[in-house]
C-alpha positions as CSV (number, residue, x, y, z in Angstrom):
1,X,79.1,48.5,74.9
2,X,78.2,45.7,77.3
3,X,79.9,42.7,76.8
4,X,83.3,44.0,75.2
5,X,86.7,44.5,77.2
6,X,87.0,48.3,78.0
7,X,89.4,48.2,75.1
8,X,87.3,47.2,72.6
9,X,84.6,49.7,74.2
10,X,86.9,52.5,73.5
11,X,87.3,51.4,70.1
12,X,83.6,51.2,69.1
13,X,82.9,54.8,70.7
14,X,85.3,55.9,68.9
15,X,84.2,54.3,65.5
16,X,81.1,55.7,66.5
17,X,81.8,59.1,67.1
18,X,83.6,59.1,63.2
19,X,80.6,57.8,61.8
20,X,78.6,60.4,63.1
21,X,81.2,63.0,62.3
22,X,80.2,62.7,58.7
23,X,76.3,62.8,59.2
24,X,75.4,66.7,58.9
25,X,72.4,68.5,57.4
26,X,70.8,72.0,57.1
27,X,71.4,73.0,60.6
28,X,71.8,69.3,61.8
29,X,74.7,67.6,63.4
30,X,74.6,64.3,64.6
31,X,77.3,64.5,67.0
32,X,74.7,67.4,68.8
33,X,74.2,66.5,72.4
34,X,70.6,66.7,72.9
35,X,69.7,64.3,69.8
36,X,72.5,62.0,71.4
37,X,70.6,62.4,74.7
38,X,67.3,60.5,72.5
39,X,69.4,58.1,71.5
40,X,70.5,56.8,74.9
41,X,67.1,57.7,76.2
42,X,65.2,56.2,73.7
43,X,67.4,52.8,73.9
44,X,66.8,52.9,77.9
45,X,63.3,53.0,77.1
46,X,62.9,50.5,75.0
47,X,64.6,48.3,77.0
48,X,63.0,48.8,80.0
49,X,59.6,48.5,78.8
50,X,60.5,45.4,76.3
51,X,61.9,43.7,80.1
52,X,59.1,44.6,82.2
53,X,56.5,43.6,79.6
54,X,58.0,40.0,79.8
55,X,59.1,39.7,83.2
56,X,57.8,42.5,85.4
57,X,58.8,45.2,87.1
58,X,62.4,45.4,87.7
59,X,63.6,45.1,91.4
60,X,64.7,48.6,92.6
61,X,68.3,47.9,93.1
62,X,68.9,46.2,89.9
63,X,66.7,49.4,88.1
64,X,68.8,51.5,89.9
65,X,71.8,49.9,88.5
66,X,70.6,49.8,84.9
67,X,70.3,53.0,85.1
68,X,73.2,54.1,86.4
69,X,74.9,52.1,83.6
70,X,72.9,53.9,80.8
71,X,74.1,57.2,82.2
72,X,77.6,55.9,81.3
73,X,76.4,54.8,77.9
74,X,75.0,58.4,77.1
75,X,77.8,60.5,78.4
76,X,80.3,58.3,76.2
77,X,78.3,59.7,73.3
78,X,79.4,63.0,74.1
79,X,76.1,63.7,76.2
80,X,77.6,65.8,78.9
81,X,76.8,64.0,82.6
82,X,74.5,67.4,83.8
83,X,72.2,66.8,81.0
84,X,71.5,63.4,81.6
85,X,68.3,63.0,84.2
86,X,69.0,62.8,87.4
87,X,66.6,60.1,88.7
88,X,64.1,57.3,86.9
89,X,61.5,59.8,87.4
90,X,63.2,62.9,85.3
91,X,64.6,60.1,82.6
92,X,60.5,59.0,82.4
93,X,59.1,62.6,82.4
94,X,61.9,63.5,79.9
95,X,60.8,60.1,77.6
96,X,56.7,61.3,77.8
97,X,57.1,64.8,77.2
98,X,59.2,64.4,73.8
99,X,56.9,61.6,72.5
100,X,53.9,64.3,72.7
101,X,55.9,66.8,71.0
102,X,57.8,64.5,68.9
103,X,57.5,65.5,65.0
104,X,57.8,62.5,62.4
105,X,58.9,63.5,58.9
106,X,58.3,62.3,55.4
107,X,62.1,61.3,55.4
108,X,61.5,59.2,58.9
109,X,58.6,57.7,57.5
110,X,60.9,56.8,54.2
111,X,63.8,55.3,56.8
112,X,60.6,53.0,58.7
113,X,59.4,51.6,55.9
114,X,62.9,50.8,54.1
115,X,63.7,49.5,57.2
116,X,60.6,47.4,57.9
117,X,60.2,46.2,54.0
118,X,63.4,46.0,52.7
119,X,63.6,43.4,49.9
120,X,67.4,42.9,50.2
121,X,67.8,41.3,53.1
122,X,69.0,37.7,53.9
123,X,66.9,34.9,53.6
124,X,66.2,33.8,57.0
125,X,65.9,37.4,57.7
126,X,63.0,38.4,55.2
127,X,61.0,35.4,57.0
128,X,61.4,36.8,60.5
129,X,59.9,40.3,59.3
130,X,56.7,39.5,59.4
131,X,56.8,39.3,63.3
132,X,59.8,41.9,63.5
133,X,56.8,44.1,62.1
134,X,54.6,43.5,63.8
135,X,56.3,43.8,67.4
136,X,58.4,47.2,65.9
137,X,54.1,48.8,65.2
138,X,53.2,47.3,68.8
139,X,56.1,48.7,70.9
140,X,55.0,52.0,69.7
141,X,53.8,54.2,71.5
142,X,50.0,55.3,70.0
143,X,50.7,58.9,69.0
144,X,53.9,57.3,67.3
145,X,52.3,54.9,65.7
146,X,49.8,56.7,64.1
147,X,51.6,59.6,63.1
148,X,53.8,56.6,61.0
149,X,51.0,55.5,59.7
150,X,51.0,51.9,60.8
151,X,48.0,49.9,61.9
152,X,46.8,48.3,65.2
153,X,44.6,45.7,65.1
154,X,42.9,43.7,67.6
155,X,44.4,40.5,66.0
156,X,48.0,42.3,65.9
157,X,47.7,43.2,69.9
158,X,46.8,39.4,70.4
159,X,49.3,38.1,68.7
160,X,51.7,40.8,70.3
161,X,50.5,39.2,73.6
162,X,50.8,36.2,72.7
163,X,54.2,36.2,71.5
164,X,54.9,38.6,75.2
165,X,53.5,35.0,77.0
166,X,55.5,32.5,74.8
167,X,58.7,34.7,75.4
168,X,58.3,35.0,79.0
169,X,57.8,31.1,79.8
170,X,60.1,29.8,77.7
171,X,63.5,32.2,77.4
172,X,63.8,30.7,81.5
173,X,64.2,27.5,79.7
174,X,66.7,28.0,77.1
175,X,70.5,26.8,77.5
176,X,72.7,30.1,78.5
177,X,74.7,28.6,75.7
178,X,71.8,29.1,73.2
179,X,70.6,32.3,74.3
180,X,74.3,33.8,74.4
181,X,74.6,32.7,70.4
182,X,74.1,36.2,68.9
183,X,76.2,37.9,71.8
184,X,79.2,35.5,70.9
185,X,78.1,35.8,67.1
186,X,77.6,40.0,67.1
187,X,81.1,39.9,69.4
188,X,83.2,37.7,67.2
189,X,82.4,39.9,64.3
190,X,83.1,43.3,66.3
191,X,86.5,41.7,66.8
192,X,87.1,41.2,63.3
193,X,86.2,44.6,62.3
194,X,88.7,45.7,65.0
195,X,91.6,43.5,63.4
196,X,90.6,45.0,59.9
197,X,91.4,48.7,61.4
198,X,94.8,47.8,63.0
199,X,95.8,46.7,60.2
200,X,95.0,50.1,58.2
C-alpha cells in the first residue's frame, strides 16, 4: 500500500477485498465497514505511537499528512470517507473509547497465543520471538493486556525501554540500503505473487 506502483496497489486491494469475501460468521462479515474502520484505525495507531515512542512527537505538518494518507488507506477497504474521523482528535477519541469497551474473546485469546507461540515457524524467526513477545505484551494498552492475560513486569517494561533507547540511537545510523532490505524483500515477493495471478 505504500511503496507499490498504483497498479500493483489496485491489485492488492483487490486481493484483499476476495480474501475477506470468504471470511463470514454468525452475523459477521469481514468486509463490514465499521470492523474495517478498526483495522485502519488500529494500524494508525500503532504506528503512531510505535514512532513517537522512538522519536517523538511528530511535526504537525508531517502528522497531518500521515493522516491524511491513512484516510486513503481506510476508505480503499471499503470504509466509506464520512465515517472516517474528521481530525487527529476524533481518530484519538474514536481509538480510546473502543479500547474501554473493547471485548476480547476465548477465540482472540486462541489467535494471540497461536500467533505469539507458534512452533512452526522458521528458524531465525522462532529466535526473534522472544523479543517479538515481549514488545507485542508492552505496546498494549493495560486494559488490553490484561483482559489477554499476558504479564507486565518491571523487568519486561525495562527491557521494553531499553530496546525503545537502542532503536532510537541507532536506526539514524543504519545504511538506507540496510534498513530498506525487508521493503525491497516484502516488495519483490508481492510482485511475484502478482505474476502467479496473471498467469491464471
Amino acid at each position: 500500500m505504500t511503496f507499490g506502483t498504483p497498479q500493483e496497489k489496485r491489485i492488492i486491494v483487490d486481493m484483499v477485498h476476495r480474501a475477506h469475501a470468504s471470511v463470514k460468521g454468525a452475523g459477521y462479515s469481514a468486509d463490514e465497514a465499521h470492523l474495517q474502520l478498526w483495522v485502519a484505525a488500529t494500524l494508525y495507531a500503532v504506528a503512531v505511537s510505535m514512532y513517537e515512542d522512538i522519536f517523538g512527537s511528530m511535526e504537525p505538518v508531517a502528522a497531518e499528512v500521515l493522516y491524511q494518507e491513512y484516510a486513503i488507506f481506510a476508505v480503499s477497504l471499503r470504509v466509506p470517507a464520512e465515517m472516517w474521523p474528521a481530525d487527529r482528535r476524533d481518530i484519538w477519541a474514536y481509538w480510546n473509547q473502543h479500547i474501554e469497551s473493547l471485548e476480547v474473546t476465548p477465540e482472540a485469546k486462541h489467535v494471540a497465543y497461536d500467533l505469539l507461540y507458534n512452533a512452526r515457524l522458521p528458524l531465525l524467526v522462532a529466535m526473534l520471538m522472544p523479543l517479538i513477545r515481549l514488545i507485542t505484551v508492552e505496546m498494549l494498552p493495560p486494559r488490553i493486556r490484561r483482559a489477554y492475560g499476558f504479564e507486565s513486569t518491571v523487568l519486561q517494561r525495562m527491557t521494553y525501554r531499553i530496546v525503545l533507547e537502542m532503536t532510537r540511537a541507532i536506526y539514524p545510523l543504519i545504511p538506507t540500503y540496510i534498513r530498506t532490505i525487508p521493503m525491497r524483500y516484502y516488495l519483490k515477493d508481492m510482485r511475484k505473487r502478482i505474476r502467479r495471478i496473471d498467469r491464471q
